[in-house]
C-alpha positions in Angstrom: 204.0 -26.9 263.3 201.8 -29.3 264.7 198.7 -30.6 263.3 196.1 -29.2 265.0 192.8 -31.4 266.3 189.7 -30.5 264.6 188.1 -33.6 265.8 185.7 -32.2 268.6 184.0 -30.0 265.9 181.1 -31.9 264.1 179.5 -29.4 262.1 179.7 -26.3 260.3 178.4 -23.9 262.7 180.4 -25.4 265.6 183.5 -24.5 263.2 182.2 -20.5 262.8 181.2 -20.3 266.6 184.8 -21.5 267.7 186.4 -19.5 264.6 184.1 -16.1 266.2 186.1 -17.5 269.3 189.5 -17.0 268.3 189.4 -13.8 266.5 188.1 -12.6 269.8 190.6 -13.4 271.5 193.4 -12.5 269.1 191.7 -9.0 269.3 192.3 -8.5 272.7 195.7 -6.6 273.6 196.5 -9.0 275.9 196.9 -11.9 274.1 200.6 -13.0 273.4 202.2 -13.1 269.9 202.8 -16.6 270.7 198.9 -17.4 271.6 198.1 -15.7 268.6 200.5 -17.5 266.5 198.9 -21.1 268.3 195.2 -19.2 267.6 196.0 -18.6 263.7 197.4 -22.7 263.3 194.2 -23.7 264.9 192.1 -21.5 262.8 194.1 -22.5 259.9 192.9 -26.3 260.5 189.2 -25.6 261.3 189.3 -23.8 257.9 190.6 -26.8 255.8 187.7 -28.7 257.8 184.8 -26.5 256.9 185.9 -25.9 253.4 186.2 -29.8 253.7 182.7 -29.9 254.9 181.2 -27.8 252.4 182.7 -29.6 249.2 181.0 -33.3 250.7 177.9 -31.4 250.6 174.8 -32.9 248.5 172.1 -30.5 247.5 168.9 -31.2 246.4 168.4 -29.8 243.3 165.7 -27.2 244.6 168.5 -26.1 247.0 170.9 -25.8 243.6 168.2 -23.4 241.6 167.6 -21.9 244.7 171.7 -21.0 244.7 171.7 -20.3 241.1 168.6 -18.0 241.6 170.3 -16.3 244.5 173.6 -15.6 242.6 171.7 -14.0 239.9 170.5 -11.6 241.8 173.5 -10.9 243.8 175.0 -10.5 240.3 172.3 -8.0 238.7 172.2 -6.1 241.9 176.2 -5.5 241.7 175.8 -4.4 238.3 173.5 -1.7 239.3 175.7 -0.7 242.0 178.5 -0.5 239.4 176.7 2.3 236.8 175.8 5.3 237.8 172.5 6.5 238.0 172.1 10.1 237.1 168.3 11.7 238.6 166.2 13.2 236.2 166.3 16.7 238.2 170.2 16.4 238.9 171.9 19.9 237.8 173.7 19.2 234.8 177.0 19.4 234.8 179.3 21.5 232.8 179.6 19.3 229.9 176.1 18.4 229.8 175.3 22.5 229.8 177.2 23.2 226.8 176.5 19.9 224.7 172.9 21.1 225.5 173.3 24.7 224.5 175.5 23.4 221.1 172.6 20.8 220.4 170.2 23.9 221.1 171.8 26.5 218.5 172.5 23.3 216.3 168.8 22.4 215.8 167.6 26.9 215.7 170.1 27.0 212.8 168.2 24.3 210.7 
């Protein structure tokens, strides 16, 4: 495989647009296995570049609590997706109903 050039891409968003670019036109039926194949090589390259890109970055350090803030919350939020939340007025379920009606005759007989 040759090494694909990258050089006419100078920033990040250049990288995505032309990246956008390619999986549209892999997506089309018409596009050969073999355009495809050149497609994915050159998509390949402008990946290394951006990931490239990204590790030279400098951030400020407002931009870095900003990040750190931001994943905290993307973290809490996918822990509240992750348990279950049960509404107050949900019908109980089997299980529920008769640990209920056992805690019920439990407490009568005391």
């Amino acid at each position: 495989m040759a090494r694909v050039d990258t050089s006419a891409y100078t920033s990040f968003d250049d990288i995505v647009g032309r990246l956008d670019e390619i999986v549209g036109v892999v997506r089309d039926k018409d596009t050969s296995l073999e355009r495809s194949l050149d497609l994915f090589e050159e998509a390949i390259g402008l990946g290394s570049k951006a990931v490239d890109m990204v590790d030279k970055v400098d951030f400020t350090a407002h931009e870095l609590a900003r990040m750190e803030e931001a994943q905290a919350q993307s973290e809490a939020h996918e822990a509240a997706q992750e348990q279950p939340v049960q509404p107050e007025d949900a019908t109980p379920t089997e299980d529920t109903a008769s640990k209920n009606v056992t805690e019920s005759v439990s407490s009568e007989s005391e």
